[in-house]
C-alpha positions in Angstrom: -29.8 6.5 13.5 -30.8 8.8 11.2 -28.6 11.2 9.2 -30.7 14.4 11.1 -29.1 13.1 14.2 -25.4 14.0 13.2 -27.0 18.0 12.5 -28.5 18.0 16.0 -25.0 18.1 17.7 -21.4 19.1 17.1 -20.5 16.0 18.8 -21.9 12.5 17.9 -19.8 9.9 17.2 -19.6 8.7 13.5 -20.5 5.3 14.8 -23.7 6.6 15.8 -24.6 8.0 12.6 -24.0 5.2 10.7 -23.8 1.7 12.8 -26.9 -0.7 11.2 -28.3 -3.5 13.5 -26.4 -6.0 11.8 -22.6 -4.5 12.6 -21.1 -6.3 15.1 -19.4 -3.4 17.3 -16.2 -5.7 18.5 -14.4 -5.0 14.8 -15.3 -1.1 14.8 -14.1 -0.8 18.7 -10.6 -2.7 18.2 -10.1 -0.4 15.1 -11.1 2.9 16.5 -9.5 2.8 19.9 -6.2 2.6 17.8 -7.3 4.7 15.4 -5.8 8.6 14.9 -8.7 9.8 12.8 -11.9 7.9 11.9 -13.4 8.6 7.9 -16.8 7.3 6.9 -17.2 6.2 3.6 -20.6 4.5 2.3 -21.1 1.9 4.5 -17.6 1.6 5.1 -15.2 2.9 8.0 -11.3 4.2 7.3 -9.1 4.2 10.3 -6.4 5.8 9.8 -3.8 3.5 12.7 -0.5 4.8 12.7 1.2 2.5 10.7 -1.7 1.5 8.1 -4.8 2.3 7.1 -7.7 0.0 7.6 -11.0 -0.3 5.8 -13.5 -1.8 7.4 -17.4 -2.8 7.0 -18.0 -4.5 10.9 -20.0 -7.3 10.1 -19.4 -10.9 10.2 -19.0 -12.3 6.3 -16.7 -9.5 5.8 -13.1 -8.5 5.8 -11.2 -5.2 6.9 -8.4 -4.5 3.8 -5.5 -2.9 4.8 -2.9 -0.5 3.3 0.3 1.0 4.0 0.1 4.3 5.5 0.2 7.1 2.4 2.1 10.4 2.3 -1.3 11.9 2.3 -4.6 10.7 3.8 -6.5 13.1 1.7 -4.4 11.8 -1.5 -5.8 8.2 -0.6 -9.2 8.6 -0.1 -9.5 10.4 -2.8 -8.2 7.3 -5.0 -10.2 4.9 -3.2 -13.4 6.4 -3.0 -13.1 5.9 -6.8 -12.7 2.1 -6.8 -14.3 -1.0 -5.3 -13.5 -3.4 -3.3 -13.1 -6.3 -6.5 -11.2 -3.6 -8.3 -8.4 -3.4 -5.2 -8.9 -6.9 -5.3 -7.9 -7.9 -9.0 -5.6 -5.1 -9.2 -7.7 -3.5 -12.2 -5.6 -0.3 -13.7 -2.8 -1.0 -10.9 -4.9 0.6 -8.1 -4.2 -2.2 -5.4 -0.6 -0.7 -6.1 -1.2 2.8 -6.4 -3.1 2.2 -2.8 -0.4 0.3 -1.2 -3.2 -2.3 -0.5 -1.5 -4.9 1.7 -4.1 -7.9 1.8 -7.0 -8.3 3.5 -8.2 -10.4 7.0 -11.8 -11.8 6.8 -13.4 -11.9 10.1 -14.5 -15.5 10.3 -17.0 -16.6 12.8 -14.7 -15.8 15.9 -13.9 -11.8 16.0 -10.7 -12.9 18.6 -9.0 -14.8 15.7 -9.7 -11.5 12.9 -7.5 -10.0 15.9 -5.2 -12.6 15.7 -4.8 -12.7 12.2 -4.8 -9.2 11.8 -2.0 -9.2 14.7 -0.2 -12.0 12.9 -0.4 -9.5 9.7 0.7 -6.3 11.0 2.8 -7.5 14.0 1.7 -6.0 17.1 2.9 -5.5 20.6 0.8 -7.7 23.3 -2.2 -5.9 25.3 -4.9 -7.1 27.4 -8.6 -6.7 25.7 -12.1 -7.3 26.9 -14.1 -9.8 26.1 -16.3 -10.5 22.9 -19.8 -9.8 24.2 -20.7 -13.4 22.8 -17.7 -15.3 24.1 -18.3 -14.4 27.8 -15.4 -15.4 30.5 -13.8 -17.5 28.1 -12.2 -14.5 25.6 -10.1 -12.8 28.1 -6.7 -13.3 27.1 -4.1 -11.8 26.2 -4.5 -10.2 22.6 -1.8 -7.9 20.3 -2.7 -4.3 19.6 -2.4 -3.2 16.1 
């Protein structure tokens, strides 16, 4: 959708505004339905979960960089919407530091094992989740929230 779509209405979803063909929408729902806030940054979603923050670009090839939950939400994004991604990364000018950046979890060909791993990371408490539209009958397990 267009950017004219988020002035049309008070309330569109920032998913709607922003979600490209190629996102795969199992990464943006686990994220958001934990989520307290949701920011959008370039092509880029912050969720800000209740005990990290999560970056995340939903798309296979990708990974969602995480980062201990700041004193101020407005404090981080101001520092990281003046980075990259290789500069977190390398730790250029201590800024994986100054970010709390915590590692991050590539999503792999099988979006169930990012939740995994990203379970595995964070340490989670056990929940049932739906299926991965692409894994049919198979998926449902039991999962951990994050």
């Amino acid at each position: 959708m267009s950017s004219s779509c988020c002035a049309q209405t008070a309330r569109v979803l920032t998913r709607n505004c922003s979600f490209t063909t190629d996102y795969d929408a199992f990464f943006y729902q686990q994220l958001c339905r934990r989520a307290r806030r949701i920011h959008l940054f370039r092509d880029e979603y912050i969720f800000d979960l209740p005990r990290v923050v999560a970056v995340e670009t939903p798309q296979l090839g990708h990974a969602t960089y995480l980062f201990s939950k700041p004193q101020s939400i407005e404090a981080f994004l101001a520092a990281y919407v003046a980075t990259t991604k290789e500069a977190i990364r390398q730790n250029r000018a201590n800024v994986a530091d100054r970010l709390g950046f915590l590692g991050r979890v590539v999503h792999g060909s099988n979006p169930h094992g990012w939740l995994r791993a990203l379970k595995a990371r964070l340490g989670g408490q056990p929940i049932r989740l739906r299926s991965h539209p692409r894994e049919g009958e198979y998926a449902k397990r039991i999962q951990y929230e994050v």
